[in-house]
C-alpha positions in Angstrom: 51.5 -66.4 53.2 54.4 -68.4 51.5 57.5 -68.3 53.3 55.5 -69.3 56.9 53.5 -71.8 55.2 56.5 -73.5 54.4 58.3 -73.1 58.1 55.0 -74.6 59.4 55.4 -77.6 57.1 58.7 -78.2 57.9 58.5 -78.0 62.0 54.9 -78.9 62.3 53.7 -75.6 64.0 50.1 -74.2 64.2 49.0 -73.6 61.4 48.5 -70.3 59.9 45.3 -68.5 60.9 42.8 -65.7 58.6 44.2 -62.6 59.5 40.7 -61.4 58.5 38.9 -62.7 60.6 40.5 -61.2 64.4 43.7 -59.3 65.8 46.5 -61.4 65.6 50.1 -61.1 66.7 52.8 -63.9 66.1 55.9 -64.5 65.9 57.8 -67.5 64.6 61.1 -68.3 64.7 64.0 -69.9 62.7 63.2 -67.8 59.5 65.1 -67.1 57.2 62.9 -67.0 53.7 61.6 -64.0 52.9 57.5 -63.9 53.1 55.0 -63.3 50.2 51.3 -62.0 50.7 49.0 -63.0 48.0 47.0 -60.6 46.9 44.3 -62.1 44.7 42.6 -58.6 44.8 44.9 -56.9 42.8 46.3 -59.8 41.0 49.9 -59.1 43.0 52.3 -61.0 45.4 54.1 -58.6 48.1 57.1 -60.0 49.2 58.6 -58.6 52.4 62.3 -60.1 52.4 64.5 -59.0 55.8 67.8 -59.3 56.5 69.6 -59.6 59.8 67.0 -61.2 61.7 65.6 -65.1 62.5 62.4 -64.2 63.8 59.3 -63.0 61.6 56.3 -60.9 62.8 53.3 -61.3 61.3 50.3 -59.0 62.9 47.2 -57.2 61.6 44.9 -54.6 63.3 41.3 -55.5 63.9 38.3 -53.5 64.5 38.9 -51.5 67.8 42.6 -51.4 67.3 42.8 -50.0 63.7 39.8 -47.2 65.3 42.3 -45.8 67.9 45.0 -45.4 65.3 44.4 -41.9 64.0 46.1 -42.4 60.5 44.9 -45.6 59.1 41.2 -45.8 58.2 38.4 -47.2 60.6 38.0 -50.0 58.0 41.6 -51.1 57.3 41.7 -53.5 59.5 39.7 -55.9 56.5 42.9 -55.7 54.2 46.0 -54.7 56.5 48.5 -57.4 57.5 52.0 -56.0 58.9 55.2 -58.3 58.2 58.2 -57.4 60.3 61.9 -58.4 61.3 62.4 -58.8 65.0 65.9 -59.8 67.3 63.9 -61.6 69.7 64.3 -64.9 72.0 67.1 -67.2 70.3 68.0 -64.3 68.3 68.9 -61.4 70.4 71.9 -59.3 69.3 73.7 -57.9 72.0 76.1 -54.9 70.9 79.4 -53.5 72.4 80.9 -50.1 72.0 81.3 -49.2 68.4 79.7 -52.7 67.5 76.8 -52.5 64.5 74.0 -54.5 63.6 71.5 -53.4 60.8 67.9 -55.6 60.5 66.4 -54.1 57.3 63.4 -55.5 55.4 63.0 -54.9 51.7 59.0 -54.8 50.6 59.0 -56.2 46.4 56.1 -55.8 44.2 55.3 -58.9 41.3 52.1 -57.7 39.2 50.7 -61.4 38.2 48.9 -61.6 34.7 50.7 -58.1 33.3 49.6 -58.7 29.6 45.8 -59.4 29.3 44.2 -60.3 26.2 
């Protein structure tokens, strides 16, 4: 997953773990880059870009979580990863009356290898 791939480079974190291969649910901090999933699959990168946050989420189901959710599919939990803006730790925003904040992210779609011979 570029975009945390690059933050671990830079500040030496743990590296990034399968999220196929168990439940995981981290955060990490300082981010500002938007995220993109490679999806070798369907020849596609997903980018998930937010705005008005510094921390990233990056979680996935696994077997006996994705089975108590009733409206995503027992086997999901092989293909689903979940990218999400958070205002957390460092990053807390902390509104007044008639203050606003928005956190947004905005999901992007690049199709690799469009024209095929």
């Amino acid at each position: 997953m570029q975009g945390i791939r690059d933050l671990i480079n830079q500040f030496g974190l743990e590296g990034i773990v399968s999220f196929y291969k168990k439940e995981e649910n981290r955060r990490y901090v300082e981010t500002g880059t938007a995220c993109i999933i490679k999806d070798e699959g369907w020849e596609r990168e997903i980018i998930a870009d937010k705005k008005g946050s510094r921390v990233t989420v990056v979680w996935n189901l696994w077997k006996e979580t994705c089975r108590q959710i009733g409206d995503i599919p027992d086997e999901a939990y092989r293909s689903f990863v979940c990218v999400e803006a958070a205002n957390v730790y460092a990053d807390v925003v902390e509104l007044q009356s008639g203050d606003h904040h928005t956190t947004s992210v905005v999901l992007g779609l690049k199709k690799q290898n469009i024209c095929r011979k």
